[in-house]
N, C-alpha and C positions, 0 to 999 in steps of 0.2 A: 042763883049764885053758885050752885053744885055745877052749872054746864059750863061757868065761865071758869072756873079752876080748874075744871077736869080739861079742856082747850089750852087755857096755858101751860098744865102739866105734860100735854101730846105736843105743843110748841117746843119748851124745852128739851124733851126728849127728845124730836125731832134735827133738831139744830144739834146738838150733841154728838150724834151721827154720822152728822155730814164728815168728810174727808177733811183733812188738815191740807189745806192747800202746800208743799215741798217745795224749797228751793230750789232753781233753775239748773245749780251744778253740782254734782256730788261728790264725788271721792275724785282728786287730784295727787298725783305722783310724778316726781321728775327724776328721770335716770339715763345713764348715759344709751347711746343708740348701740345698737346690735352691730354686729362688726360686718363687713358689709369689705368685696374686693374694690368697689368703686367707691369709698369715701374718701373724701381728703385728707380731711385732718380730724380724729375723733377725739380730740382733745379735750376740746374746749365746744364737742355741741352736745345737746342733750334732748331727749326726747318729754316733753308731757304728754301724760297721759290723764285723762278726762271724762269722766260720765254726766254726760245731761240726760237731766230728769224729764226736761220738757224741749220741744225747739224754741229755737234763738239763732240770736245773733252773736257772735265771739269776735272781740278783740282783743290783740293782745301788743305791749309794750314795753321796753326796756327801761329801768329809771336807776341814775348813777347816784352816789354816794352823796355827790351835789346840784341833785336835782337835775340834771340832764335827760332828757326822753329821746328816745329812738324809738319811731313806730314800727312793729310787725306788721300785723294785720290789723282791716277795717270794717269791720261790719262784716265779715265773714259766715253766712247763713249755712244752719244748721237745721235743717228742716225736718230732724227727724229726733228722738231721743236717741241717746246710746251712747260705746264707746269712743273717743277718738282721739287722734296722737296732734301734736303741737312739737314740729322740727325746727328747732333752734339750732344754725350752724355756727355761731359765734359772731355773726355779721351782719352791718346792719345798713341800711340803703344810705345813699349817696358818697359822694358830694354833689354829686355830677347825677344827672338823667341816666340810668341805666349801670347806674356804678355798686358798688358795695366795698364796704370798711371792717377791716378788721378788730372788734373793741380790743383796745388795749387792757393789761393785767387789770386788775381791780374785782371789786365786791358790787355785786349791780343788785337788781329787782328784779324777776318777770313777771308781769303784771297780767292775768289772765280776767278778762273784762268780761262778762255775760249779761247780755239782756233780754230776757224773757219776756213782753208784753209788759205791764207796769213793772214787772220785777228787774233790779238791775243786783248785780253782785258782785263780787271784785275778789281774787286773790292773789295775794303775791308769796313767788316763791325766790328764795335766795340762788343767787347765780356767782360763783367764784371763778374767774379768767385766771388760767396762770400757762404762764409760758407761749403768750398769743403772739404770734407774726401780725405784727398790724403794719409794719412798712409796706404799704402797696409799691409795685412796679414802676417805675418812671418810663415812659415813653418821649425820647430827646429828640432832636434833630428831624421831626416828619417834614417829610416834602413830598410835592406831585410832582412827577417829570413830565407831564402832562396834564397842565389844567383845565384845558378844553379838547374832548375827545368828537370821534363821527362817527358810532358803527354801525356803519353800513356796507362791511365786506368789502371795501373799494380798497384795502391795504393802505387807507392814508389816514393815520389820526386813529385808526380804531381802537389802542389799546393805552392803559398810561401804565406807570411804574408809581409804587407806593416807597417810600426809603423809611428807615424808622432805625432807632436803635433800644434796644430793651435797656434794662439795668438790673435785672434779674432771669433767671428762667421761668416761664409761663405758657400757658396755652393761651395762642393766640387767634382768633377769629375776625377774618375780613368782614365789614358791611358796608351797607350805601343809605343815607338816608334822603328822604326826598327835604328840600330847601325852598320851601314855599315865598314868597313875598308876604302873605299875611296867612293866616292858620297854622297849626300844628304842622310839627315834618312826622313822617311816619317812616319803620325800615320796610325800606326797598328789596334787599336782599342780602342776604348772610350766607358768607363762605362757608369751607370745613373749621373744625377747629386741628390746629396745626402747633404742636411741642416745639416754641424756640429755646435757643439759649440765649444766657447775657451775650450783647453786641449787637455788631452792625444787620440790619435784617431789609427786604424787601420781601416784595410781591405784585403780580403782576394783575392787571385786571381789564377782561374786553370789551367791559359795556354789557354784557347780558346777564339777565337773570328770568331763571325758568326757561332758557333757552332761546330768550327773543332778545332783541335788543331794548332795552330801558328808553322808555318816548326821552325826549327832548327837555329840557325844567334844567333847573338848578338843585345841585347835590351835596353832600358831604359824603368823601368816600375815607374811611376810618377803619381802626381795627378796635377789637375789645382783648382786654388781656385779662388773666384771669390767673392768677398764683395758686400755688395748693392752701397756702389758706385759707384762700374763698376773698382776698382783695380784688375786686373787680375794676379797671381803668379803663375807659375809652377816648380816644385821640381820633381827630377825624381835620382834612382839608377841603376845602370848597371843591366842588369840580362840576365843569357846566357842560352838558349833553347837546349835541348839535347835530344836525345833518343824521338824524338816528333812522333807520328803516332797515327790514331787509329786499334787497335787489331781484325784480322781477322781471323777467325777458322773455323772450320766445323767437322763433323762426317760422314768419307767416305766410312766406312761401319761398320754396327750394326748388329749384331744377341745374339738372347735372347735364352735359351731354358734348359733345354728339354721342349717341348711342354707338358709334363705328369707328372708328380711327386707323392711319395708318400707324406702326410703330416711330415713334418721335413726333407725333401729332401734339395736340392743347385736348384735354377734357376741361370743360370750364365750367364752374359753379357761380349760381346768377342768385342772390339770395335777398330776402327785405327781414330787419330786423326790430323789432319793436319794444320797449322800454314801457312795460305794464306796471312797473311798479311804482312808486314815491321817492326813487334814489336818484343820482346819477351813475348810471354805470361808466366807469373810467377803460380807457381802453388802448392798445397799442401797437406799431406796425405788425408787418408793411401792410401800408396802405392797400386799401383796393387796386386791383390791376397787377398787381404780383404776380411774376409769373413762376412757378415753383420747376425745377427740374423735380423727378419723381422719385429719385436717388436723396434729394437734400428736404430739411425739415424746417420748419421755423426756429430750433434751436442751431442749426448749422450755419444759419446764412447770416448776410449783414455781421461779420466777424465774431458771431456768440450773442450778439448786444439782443436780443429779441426773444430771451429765454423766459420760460412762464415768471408773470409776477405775480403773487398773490390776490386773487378778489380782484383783476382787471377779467375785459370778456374779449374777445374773439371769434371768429366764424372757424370752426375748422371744416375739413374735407380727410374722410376716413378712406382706404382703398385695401380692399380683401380679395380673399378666394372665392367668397361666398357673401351670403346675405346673413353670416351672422355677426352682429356687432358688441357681443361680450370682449371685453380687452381693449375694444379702439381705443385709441390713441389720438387720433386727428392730427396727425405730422404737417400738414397745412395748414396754418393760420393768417386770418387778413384781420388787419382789426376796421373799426368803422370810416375809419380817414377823421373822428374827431367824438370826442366823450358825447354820451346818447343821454339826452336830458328824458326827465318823466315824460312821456308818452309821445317823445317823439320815433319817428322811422330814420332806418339807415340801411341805405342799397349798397348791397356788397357784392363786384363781380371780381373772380380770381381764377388762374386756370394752373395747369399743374402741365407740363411736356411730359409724355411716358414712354420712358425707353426701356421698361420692363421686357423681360423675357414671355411673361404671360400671353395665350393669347385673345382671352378676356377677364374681367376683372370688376370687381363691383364696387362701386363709389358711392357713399353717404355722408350728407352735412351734418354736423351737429353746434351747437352754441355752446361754445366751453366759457365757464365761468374759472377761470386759472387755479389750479388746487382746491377747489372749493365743489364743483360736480357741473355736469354736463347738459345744457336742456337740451330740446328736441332732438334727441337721438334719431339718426336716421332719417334724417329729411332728405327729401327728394332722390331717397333710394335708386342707383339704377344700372342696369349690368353693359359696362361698355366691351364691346367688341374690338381683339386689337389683330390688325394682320400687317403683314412684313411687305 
C-alpha cells in the first residue's frame, strides 16, 4: 500500500511540472506606420505588430459596424515564432479581379485570426477611417483603334492605340491579359507605371512583351489605375493577336560581277532569297531587273515613291573604296517582284551602270530589312575593276 501512494505522489508531482502549454499569440499592438518617402496616404493605414509564441497560421479581416467582412489575408504561414508586422493601408480587395477599394469613414474591426495546431485564437482591434478618399477613378470612353493586330515587323497591323479618359489624377499601368476560351486568363505583360492627369489620355502598344512578339490567342489589353489613396481600377478591351512572329531571311547565294568593266558598263548582282522564318515578309520595288545608274538610289528614282518603308525587305547592293562595310547604306534596292511567303525562294537579278570616276571599286550584297537591321552583310563580296 506504501509503494502504491508513494507512485501516485511521484505522479502528481510529476504532472505538476510539466510546462503549461501558452497561447499561440502574445502581445499585439496597432500604430500608425513609420513615415516612409514612398507612402501614399499615412492616414488612415496602420501597422500590427505581433508576437507568436508558437508557428501558425494567420489570418486577418476587416468587420464593419454592420457586420460586413473584407478579407486580408488567408492562411498566411508562419513557420517560425517571433515578431511580425500586419500592413494595413486602408484598402481592401475588389470589386473587380485585381482592383482595390478605399473603406469609407467609419468605425470597423481588424480581426487578427491565429491557428496554431488545435489551438485557434482571435483578436480584434478597433480601426477608426476618417478623412478616406474612397472615390476610386473612373476610366470613360476606352477604345482600341485597333482590335486585331500582326506583329510581325511587316509595318502592317503591328501596333494598336489605347484611348481612355481618367476622371482623376493617377498612376497608370498598361497590361495584356491572355483570353483563353475555357481556363483562367493569366497577365501577359505589364507596362511602366506612368503619372496621368484628369482627361483625355492614350497609349500606344506593339504586340511585345519581354521583347518578342506575344503568340497568336485572344487578349484583353487594359490599363490599371491606381490613385494615392490606394483605389485601385482596371479597364481593359478585347484584342486578338494574328499573324504574330518575328521575320527570318537570309541571302543563300550572291554573286556580283563582271570582275572588270569599262566605265559606263552594268555590275550586276544575281542573288536567291530565302524566308526561314514563320512570317510573310512584305516587300517592294522595283522589281528585279532594275537597272540603277550609280549616281541615283532607290530613294531618288520612280519620283521619291520607293523610299524605305518600315519592316518591308529588299536585296541591297553596297559600293566602296574598300572591303570595309561599317556605314553601308545599300543605295540599290530590288525588291522580290512579290511578298516571300515561309520558306519560300526568291531570285533576285539587278545591275547598277557605273560612271564613277574610280577606277575600281568594291561591291557587296546585303538583305535590308527597312529601318529594322541588315542580314547577310556582305554577300558576294567583290572588287570590280573599272578602266576608261
Amino acid at each position: 500500500m506504501r509503494s502504491l501512494a508513494l507512485f501516485a505522489s511521484l505522479l502528481l508531482l510529476t504532472t505538476a511540472c510539466l510546462p503549461l502549454v501558452s497561447a499561440p499569440l502574445g502581445k499585439v499592438e496597432a500604430q500608425p506606420p513609420g513615415l516612409s518617402p514612398g507612402l501614399r496616404d499615412p492616414g488612415n493605414r496602420v501597422d500590427v505588430h505581433y508576437h507568436l509564441n508558437t508557428p501558425a497560421t494567420v489570418s486577418s479581416h476587416i468587420v464593419s459596424t454592420d457586420g460586413q467582412q473584407w478579407t486580408i489575408a488567408t492562411d498566411a504561414p508562419r513557420p517560425t515564432p517571433g515578431d511580425y508586422v500586419l500592413q494595413f493601408d486602408g484598402s481592401v480587395a475588389g470589386p473587380g479581379p485585381n482592383e482595390r477599394r478605399v473603406l469609407p469613414d467609419g468605425d470597423y474591426q481588424l480581426i487578427l485570426d491565429v491557428q496554431s495546431g488545435t489551438q485557434h485564437q482571435q483578436t480584434p482591434l478597433p480601426l477608426s477611417i476618417r478623412g478616406a478618399d474612397s472615390s476610386a477613378p473612373d476610366v470613360g470612353d476606352m477604345q482600341l483603334l485597333r482590335d486585331h493586330i500582326s506583329p510581325n515587323f511587316d509595318a502592317q497591323a503591328d501596333v494598336t492605340r489605347l484611348t481612355y479618359r481618367l476622371t482623376k489624377e493617377a498612376v497608370v499601368t498598361a497590361f495584356l491579359d491572355s483570353a483563353p476560351d475555357a481556363g483562367p486568363s493569366r497577365r501577359v505583360w505589364v507596362g511602366e507605371d506612368v503619372s496621368e492627369k484628369a482627361g483625355e489620355q492614350s497609349l500606344q502598344w506593339d504586340g511585345m512583351a519581354n521583347a518578342q512578339p506575344v503568340p497568336n490567342g485572344n487578349y484583353r489589353l487594359g490599363i490599371r489605375v491606381r490613385d494615392r489613396a490606394g483605389n485601385v481600377v482596371e479597364r481593359s478591351q478585347p484584342l486578338v493577336v494574328e499573324d504574330s512572329g518575328v521575320p527570318e531571311a537570309s541571302i543563300v547565294s550572291a554573286q556580283i560581277g563582271p570582275q572588270q568593266i569599262i566605265r559606263g558598263g552594268e555590275v550586276c548582282l544575281d542573288a536567291i532569297v530565302k524566308n526561314t522564318g514563320t512570317t510573310v515578309l512584305r516587300t517592294q520595288g522595283p522589281d528585279p531587273g532594275y537597272v540603277y545608274n550609280s549616281f541615283d538610289s532607290y530613294s531618288s528614282i520612280e519620283d521619291h515613291s520607293l523610299v524605305e518603308h518600315a519592316g518591308y525587305w529588299r536585296v541591297g547592293l553596297n559600293w566602296s573604296g574598300g572591303p570595309d562595310l561599317s556605314g553601308a547604306s545599300y543605295p540599290y534596292r530590288w525588291g522580290f517582284g512579290h511578298d516571300l511567303q515561309p520558306g519560300d525562294e526568291a531570285t533576285v537579278h539587278g545591275c547598277v551602270r557605273v560612271v564613277n570616276e574610280q577606277d575600281q571599286l568594291v561591291f557587296a550584297a546585303g538583305l535590308v530589312q527597312e529601318n529594322v537591321a541588315i542580314h547577310s552583310a556582305g554577300a558576294g563580296l567583290a572588287r570590280i575593276k573599272i578602266s576608261s
